[in-house]
N, C-alpha and C positions, 0 to 999 in steps of 0.2 A: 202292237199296243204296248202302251207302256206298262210295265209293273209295278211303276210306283205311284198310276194311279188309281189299281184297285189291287186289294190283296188278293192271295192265290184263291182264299176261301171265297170269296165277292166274285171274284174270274169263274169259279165255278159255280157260282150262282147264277150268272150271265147264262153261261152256257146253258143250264137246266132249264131256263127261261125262254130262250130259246128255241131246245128240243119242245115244250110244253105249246108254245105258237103251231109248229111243224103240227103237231097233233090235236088243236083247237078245233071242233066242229060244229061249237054253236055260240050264237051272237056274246051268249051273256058272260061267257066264260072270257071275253076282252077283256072285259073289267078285275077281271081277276088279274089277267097278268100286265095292267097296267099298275096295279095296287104290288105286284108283287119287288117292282122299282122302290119301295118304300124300305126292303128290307135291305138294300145298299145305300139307299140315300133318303131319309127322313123327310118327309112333306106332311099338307095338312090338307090340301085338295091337290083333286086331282079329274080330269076329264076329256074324255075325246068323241070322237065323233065324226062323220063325212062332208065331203063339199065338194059339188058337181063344177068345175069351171066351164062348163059349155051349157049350163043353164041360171048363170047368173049368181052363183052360189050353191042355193038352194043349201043350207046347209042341214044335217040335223043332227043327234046329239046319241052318242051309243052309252056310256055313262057320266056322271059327274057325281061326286060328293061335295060339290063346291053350294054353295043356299040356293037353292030351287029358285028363288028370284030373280036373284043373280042372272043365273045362266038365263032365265028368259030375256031379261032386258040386253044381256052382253049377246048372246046368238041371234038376237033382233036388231040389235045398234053396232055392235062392238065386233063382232066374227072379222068382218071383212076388211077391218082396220088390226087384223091382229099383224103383228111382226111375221109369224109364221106363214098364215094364210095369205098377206101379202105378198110376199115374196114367191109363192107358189103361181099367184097372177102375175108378177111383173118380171119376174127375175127368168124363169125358162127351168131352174134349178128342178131337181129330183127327190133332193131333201134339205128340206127347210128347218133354220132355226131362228127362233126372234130372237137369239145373241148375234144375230148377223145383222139386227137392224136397230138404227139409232132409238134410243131411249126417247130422244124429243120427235120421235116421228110419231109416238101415241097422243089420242089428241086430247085437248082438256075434260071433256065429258067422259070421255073413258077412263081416267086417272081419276076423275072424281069418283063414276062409280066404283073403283077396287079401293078405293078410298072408304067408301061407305059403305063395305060390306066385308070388310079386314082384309082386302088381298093385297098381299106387303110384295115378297116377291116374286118370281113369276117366269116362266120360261115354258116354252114352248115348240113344236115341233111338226113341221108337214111333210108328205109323201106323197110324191104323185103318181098317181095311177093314167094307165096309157091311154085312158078311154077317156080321160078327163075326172075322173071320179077320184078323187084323193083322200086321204084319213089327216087325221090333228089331232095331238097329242098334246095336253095343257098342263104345267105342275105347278104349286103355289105353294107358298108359306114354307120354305125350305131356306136354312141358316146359308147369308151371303157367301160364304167360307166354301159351300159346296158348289158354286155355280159351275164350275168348270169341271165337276166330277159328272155333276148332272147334264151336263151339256153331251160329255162323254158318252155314257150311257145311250143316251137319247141317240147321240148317230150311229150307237150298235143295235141297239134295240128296234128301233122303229121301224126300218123295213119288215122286222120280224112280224111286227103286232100289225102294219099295213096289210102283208099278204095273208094275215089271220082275220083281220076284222072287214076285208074284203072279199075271202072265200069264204065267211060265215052270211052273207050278203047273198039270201034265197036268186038277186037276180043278177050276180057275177058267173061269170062262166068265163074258166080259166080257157086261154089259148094251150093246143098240145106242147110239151115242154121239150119234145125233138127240135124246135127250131135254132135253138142252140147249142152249137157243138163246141164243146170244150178240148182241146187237144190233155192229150196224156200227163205233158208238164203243168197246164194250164190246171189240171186240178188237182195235183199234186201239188201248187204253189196252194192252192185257195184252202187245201188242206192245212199247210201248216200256218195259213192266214187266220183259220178258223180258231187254230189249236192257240192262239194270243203274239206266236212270234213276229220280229220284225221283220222289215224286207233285209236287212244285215243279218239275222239270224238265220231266215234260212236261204241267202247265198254263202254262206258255211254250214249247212247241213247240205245242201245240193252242190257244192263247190261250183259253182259259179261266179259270177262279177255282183256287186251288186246294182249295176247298169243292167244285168240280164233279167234280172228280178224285173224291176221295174220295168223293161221293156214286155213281160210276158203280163203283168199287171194292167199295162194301158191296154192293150190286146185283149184283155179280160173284161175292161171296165166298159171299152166298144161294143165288145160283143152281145153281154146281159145290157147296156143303155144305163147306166148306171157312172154315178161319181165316186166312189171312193169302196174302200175296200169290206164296210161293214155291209152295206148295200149287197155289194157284189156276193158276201159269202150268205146274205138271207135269200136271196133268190136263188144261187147256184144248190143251196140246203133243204128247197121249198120245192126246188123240181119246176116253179111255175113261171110265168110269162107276161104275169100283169104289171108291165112294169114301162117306164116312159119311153118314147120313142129314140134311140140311140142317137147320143149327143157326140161330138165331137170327141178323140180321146182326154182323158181326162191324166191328171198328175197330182191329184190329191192323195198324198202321203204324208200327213201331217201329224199323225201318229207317228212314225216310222222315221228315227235317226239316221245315218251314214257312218253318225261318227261316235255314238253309242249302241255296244252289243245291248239295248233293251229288251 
């Protein structure tokens, strides 16, 4: 990760956030630590909520502070045209962001309603779960200046508040989390992955290559079914299993320089 996009005091708030998912045990408490993204990056709504792709959507709503009408007419007309939730049907993807998808792909009735009920801008976030049951993450009203810090967050975060707001879910039942086995190095990388370093820092604290690094990364990111590295350290952190069906390896290190110690 890089450090100059969150200060050390922020990095440690990340983390806190977190450890606080890890130990979530009941529904309402989501809402808490999606609000708690507010004290890194300012917003003025905020909402999430589940979506079944093997039964049409079906979507419903775990919180929102965004106007209670709103979100009726957007979760009735709008969910399934969002950036986020589309790409979770179309794309195969694990975690979704509607900065990944074109601005003129929302369609006119949708921009009208955030239009008429102040939602200026807007970002978004899915996670797919392996059964088909997926979580969305929605943020609004936050200064253009942050989008890319927010975007950030969001691919650290989200797996986190997924495996919290789907093991608070009376009819999830985690799979046993023996089914993956992590070699010795293999969590010792995911350690100092957790701790904010790059994959350049720690092939000099492991005196390795930085090609070994990332060779023990793709091998990690196979293993839990997952794309990239924030993914990987929420699931490997959470012990659990609800997680997509393992994709191809992956080489998303986009975070993660060569040619800066970050």
């Amino acid at each position: 990760m890089s450090q100059a996009a969150f200060s050390p005091k922020e990095f440690q708030r990340l983390g806190e956030i977190m450890y606080e998912a890890r130990a979530l045990s009941r529904p309402e408490g989501v809402w808490q630590l999606v609000t708690a993204v507010q004290q890194v990056v300012p917003f003025e709504f905020s909402g999430c909520g589940a979506v079944n792709l093997l039964h049409g959507i079906q979507p419903s709503l775990g919180h929102s502070t965004y106007p209670k009408e709103f979100c009726q007419l957007y979760m009735g007309q709008g969910l399934a045209t969002d950036p986020a939730v589309h790409r979770l049907i179309t794309s195969g993807q694990t975690v979704t962001s509607s900065a990944d998808q074109p601005a003129a792909a929302e369609s006119r009735e949708v921009a009208s309603l955030k239009l008429d009920y102040g939602i200026k801008t807007c970002l978004s976030s899915g996670v797919r779960g392996a059964t088909g049951t997926c979580s969305y993450f929605a943020f609004s009203n936050f200064e253009p200046t942050q989008t890319d810090r927010l975007r950030l967050l969001l691919d650290i975060l989200t797996p986190h508040f997924h495996l919290s707001f789907q093991r608070c879910l009376s009819t999830w039942k985690p799979q046993a989390p023996a089914t993956v086995l992590l070699s010795k190095r293999e969590e010792e990388i995911l350690r100092w992955v957790a701790a904010g370093k790059t994959n350049w820092e720690i092939s000099v604290i492991l005196k390795v290559s930085l090609n070994t690094v990332k060779f023990h990364l793709k091998n990690i990111f196979q293993k839990i079914g997952v794309e990239n590295r924030w993914s990987a350290i929420a699931y490997w952190q959470n012990g659990e299993q609800h997680r997509a069906t393992p994709l191809s390896p992956s080489s998303d290190d986009r975070f993660a320089s060569p040619d800066q110690p970050n």
